[in-house]
NUMARTI-162580 format. One record per residue: residue number from 1; residue in three letters; x, y, z of N, C-alpha, C, O in turn. Coordinates in pm, whole numbers, plus 50000, padded with zeros to 5 digits. Atoms other than C-alpha are relative to their C-alpha. Layout:
N
> NUM,Ala,X,Y,Z,X,Y,Z,X,Y,Z,X,Y,Z
...
END
This chain:
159
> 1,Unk,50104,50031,50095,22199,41867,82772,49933,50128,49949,49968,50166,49837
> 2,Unk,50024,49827,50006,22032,42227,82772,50127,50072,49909,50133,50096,49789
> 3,Unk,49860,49906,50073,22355,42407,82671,50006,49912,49878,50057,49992,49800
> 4,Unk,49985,50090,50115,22358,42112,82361,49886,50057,49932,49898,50070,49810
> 5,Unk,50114,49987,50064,22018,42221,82286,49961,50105,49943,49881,50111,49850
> 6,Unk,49999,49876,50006,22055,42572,82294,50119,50013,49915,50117,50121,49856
> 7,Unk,49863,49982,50099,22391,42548,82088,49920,49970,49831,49923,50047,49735
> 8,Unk,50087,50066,50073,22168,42341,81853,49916,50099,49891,49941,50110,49771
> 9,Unk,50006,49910,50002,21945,42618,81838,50009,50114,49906,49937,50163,49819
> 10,Unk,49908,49847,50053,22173,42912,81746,50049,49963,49857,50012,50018,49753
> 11,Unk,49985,50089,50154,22322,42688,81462,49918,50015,49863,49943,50042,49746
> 12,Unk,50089,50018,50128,22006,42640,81301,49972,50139,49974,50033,50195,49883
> 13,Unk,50001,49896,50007,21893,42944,81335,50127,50156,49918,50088,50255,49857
> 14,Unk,49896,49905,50026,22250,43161,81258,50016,50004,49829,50073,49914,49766
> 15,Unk,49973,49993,50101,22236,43286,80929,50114,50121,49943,50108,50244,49943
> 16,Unk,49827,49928,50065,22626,43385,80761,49951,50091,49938,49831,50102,49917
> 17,Unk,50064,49892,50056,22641,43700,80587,50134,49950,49866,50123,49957,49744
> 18,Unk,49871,50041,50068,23009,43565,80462,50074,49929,50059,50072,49904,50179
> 19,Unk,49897,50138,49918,23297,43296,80476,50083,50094,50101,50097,50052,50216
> 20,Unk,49954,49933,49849,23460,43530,80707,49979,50000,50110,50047,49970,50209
> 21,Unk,50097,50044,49841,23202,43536,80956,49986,49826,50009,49975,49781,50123
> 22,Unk,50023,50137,49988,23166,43156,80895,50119,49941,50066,50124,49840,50137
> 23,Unk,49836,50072,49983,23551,43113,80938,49995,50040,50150,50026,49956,50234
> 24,Unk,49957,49945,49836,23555,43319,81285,49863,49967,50144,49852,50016,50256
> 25,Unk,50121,50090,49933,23225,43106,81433,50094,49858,50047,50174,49792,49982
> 26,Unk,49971,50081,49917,23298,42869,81712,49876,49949,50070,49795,50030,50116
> 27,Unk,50126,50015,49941,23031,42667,81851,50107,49897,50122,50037,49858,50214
> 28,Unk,49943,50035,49872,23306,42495,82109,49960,49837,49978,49943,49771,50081
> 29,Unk,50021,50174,50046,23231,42102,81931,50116,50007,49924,50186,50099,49884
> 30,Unk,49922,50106,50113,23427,41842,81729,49961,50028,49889,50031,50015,49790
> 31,Unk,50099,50031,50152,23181,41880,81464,50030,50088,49859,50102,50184,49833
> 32,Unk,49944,49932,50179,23194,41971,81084,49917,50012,49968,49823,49933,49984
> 33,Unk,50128,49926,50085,22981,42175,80899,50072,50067,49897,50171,50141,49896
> 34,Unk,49949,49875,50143,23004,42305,80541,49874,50123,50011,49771,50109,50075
> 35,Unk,50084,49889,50009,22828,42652,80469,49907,49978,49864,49945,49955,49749
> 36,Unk,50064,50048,50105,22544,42597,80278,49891,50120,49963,49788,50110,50030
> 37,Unk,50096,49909,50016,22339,42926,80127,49981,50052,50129,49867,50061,50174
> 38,Unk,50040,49948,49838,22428,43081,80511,49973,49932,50125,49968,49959,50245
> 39,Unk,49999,50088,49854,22384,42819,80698,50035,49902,50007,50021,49839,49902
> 40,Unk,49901,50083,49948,22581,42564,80871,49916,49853,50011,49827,49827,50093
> 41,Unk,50085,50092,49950,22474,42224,80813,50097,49849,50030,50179,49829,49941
> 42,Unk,49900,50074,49887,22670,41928,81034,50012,49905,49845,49933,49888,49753
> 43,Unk,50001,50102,50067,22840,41675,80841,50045,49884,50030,50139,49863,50105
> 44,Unk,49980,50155,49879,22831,41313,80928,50097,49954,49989,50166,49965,49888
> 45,Unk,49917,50105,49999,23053,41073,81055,50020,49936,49898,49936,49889,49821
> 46,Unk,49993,50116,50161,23254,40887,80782,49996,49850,50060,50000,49813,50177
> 47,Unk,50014,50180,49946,23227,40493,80792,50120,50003,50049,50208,50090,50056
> 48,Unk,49857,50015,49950,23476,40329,80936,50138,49913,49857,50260,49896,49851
> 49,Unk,49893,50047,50075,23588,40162,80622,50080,50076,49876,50167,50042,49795
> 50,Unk,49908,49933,50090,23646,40492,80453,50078,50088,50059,50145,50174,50001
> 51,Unk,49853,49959,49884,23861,40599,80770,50088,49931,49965,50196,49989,49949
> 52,Unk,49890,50116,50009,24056,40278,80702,50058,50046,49850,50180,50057,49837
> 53,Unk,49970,49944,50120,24072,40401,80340,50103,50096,50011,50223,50070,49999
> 54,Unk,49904,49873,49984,24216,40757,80394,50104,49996,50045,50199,50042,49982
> 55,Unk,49924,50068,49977,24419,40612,80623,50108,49926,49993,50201,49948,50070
> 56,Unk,49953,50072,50116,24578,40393,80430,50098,50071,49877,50216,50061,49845
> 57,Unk,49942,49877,50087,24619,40664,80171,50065,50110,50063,50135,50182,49991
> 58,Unk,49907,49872,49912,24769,40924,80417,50102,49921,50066,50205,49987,50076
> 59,Unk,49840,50046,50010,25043,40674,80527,50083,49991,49926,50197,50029,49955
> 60,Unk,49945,49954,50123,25139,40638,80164,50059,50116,50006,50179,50134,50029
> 61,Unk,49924,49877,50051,25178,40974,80096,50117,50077,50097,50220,50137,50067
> 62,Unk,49906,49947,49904,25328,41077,80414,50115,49932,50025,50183,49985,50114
> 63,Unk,49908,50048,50051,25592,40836,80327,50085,50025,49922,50207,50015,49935
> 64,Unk,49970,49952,50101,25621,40957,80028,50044,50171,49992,50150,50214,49947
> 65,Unk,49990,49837,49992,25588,41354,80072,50058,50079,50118,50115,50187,50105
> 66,Unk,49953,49958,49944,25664,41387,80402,49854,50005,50106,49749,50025,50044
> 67,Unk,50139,49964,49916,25367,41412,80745,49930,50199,49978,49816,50242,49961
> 68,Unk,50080,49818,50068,25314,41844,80664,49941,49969,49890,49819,49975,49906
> 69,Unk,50034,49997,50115,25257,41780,80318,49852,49956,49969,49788,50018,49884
> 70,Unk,50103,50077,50020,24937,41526,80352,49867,50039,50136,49912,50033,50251
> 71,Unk,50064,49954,49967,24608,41642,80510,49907,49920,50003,49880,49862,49898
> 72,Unk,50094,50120,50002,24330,41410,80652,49890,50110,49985,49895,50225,49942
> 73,Unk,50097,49893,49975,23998,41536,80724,50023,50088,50091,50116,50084,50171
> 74,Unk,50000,49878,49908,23913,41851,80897,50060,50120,49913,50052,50234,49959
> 75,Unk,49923,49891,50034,24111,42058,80650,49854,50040,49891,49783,49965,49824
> 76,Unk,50082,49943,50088,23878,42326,80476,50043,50069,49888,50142,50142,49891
> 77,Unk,49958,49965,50113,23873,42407,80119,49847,50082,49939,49734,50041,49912
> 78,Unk,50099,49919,50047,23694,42709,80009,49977,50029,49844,50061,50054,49757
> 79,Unk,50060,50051,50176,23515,42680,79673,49906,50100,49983,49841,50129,50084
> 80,Unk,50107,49991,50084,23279,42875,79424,49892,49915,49985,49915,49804,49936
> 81,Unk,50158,50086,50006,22892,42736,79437,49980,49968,50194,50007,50030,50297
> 82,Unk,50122,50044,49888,22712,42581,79722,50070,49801,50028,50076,49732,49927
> 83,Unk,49961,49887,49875,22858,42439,79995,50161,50092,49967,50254,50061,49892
> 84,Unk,49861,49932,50068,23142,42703,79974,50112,49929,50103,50210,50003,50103
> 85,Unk,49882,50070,49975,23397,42439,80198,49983,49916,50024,49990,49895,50145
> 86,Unk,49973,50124,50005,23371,42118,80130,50121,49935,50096,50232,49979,50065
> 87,Unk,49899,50058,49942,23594,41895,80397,50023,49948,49905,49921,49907,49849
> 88,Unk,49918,50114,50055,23827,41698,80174,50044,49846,50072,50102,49869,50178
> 89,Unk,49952,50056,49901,23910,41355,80321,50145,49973,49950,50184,49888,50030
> 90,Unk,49885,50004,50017,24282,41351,80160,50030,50102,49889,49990,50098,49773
> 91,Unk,49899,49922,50075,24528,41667,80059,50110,49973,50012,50176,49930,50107
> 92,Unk,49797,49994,50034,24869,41678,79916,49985,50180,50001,49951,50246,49903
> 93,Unk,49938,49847,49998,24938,42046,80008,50121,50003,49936,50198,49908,49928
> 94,Unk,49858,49928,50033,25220,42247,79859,50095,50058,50128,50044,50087,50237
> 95,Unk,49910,49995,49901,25534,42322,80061,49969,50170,50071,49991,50203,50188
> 96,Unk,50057,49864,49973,25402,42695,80074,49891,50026,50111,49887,50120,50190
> 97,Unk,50134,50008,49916,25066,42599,80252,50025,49947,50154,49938,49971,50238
> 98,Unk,49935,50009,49906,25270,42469,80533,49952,50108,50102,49843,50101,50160
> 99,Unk,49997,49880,49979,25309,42791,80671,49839,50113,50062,49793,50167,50163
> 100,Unk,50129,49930,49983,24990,42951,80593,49903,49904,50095,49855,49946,50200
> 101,Unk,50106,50091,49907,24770,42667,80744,50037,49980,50165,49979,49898,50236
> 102,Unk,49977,50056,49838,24940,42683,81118,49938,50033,50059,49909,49956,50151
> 103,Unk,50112,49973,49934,24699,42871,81243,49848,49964,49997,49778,49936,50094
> 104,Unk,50114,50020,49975,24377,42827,81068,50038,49822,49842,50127,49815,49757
> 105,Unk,49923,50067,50100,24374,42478,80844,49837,50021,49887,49737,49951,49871
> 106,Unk,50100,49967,50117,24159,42666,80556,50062,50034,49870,50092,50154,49871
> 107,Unk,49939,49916,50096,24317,42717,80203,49857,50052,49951,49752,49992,49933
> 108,Unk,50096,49929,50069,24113,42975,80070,49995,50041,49865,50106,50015,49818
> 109,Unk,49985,49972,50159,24047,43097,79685,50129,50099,50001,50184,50096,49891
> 110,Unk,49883,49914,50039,24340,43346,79715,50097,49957,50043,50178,50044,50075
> 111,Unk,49883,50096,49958,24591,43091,79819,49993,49942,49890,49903,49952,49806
> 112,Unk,50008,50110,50115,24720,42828,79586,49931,49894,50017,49886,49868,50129
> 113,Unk,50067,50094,49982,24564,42551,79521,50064,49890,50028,50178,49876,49983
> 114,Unk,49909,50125,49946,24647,42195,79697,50004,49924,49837,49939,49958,49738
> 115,Unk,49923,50047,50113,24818,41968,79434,49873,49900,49953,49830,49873,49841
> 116,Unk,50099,50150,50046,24544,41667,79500,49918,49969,50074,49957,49920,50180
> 117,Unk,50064,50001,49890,24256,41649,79665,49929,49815,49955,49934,49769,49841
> 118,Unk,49999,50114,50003,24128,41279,79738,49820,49966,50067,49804,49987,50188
> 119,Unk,50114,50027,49909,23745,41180,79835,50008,49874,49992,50091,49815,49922
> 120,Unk,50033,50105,49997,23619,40886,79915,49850,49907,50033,49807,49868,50142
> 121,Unk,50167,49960,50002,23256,40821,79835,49932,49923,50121,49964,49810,50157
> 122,Unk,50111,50046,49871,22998,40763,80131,49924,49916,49969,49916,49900,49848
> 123,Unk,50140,50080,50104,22707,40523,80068,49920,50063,50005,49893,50137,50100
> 124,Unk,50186,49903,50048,22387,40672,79933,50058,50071,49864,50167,50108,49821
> 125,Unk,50010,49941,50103,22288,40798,79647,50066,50142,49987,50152,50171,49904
> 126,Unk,49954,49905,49982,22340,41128,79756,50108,50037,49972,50141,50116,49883
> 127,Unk,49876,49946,49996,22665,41134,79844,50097,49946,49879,50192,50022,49859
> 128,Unk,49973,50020,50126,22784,40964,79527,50014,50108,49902,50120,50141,49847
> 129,Unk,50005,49879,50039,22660,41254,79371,50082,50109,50024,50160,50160,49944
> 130,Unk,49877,49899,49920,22850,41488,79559,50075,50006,49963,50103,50106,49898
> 131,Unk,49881,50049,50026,23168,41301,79515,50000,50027,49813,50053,50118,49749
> 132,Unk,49995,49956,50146,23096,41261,79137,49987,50122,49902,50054,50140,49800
> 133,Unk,50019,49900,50098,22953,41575,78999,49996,50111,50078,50045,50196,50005
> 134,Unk,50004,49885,49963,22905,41874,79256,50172,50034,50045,50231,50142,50033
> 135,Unk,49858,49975,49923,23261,41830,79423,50100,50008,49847,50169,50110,49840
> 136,Unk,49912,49995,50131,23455,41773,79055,49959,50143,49963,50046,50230,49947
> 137,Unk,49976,49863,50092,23302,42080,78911,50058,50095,50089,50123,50189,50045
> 138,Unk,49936,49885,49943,23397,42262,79240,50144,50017,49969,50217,50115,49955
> 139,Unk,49801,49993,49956,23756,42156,79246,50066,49995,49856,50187,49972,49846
> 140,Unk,50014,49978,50152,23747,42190,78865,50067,50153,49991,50183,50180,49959
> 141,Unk,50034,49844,50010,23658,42604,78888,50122,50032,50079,50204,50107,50026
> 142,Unk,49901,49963,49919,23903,42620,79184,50197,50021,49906,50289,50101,49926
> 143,Unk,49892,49986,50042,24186,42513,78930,50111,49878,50066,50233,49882,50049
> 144,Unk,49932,50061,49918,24300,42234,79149,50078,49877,49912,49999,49788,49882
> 145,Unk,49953,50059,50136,24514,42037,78895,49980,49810,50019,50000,49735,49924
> 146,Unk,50048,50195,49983,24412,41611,79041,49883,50030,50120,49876,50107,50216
> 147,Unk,50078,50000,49885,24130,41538,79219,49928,49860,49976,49828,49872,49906
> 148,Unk,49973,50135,49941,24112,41133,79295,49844,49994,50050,49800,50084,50121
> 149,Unk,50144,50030,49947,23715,40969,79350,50080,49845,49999,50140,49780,49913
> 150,Unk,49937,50131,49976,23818,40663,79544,49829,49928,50060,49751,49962,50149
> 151,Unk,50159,50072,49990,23486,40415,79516,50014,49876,50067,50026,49771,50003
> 152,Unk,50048,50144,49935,23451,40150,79801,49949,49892,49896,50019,49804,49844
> 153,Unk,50097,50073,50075,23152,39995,79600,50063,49953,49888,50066,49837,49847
> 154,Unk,49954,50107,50131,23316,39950,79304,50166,49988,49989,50247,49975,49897
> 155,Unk,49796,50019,49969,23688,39928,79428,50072,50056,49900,50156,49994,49836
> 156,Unk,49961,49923,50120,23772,40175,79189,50084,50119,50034,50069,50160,50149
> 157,Unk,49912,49826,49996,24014,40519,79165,49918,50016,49895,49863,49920,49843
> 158,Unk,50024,49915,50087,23890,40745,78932,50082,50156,50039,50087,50219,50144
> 159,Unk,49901,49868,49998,24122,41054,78857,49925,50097,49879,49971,50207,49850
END
């Protein structure tokens, strides 16, 4: 509990200087954090019905493309603006990124870009937002040629 609290802590407190230092930070959790203006802020659990979603969509493709090719969450994608790595919850990587991602699973701006990145909006206002207008213009700037807003609420794709 202590050692949780004190990890806790350091977190809030630890302010990045760069994604470098952000990339080579270990706090020894499960947890996900994008970098936000230097600092690391946790990002929540997805529902369970947009696990079942992704899901869903990552058997597809890995059908289709092959299990390397398709990327659930956890994979980081480093972006221009604020936060600079958005988790994605579904990539179609290129056969190239293979390779590069065995060690760390980050494509960064001087890598290519994945073919298709896939969200799938959270509830709240907020995160709507996100999905709709901060995450499009990122993956916009990046050059990323599809990027898929899959809407529970209104049982919708948008490409």
């Amino acid at each position: 509990m202590i050692h949780g609290a004190i990890n806790l802590i350091l977190k809030v407190n630890h302010q990045f200087q760069s994604f470098e230092e952000y990339l080579s930070y270990n706090d020894n959790s499960e947890n996900f954090y994008e970098l936000f203006n230097g600092e690391l802020i946790e990002v929540p659990p997805e529902s369970g019905l947009n696990v079942e979603i992704v899901n869903f969509l990552l058997l597809k493709f890995a059908l289709l493309l092959g299990h390397r090719r398709v990327r659930g969450q956890g994979l980081k994608l480093e972006v221009r603006g604020e936060p600079k790595n958005p988790y994605t919850d579904l990539t179609i990587i290129r056969e190239e990124h293979i390779q590069q991602l065995s060690k760390r699973n980050t494509i960064r701006l001087s890598m290519s870009t994945p073919l298709l990145v896939v969200e799938v909006v959270s509830p709240g206002e907020l995160q709507r937002e996100k999905d709709y207008i901060a995450k499009r213009i990122q993956y916009q700037d990046c050059g990323i040629p599809e990027y898929w807003i899959v809407d529970p609420e209104t049982q919708g794709i948008l490409d």
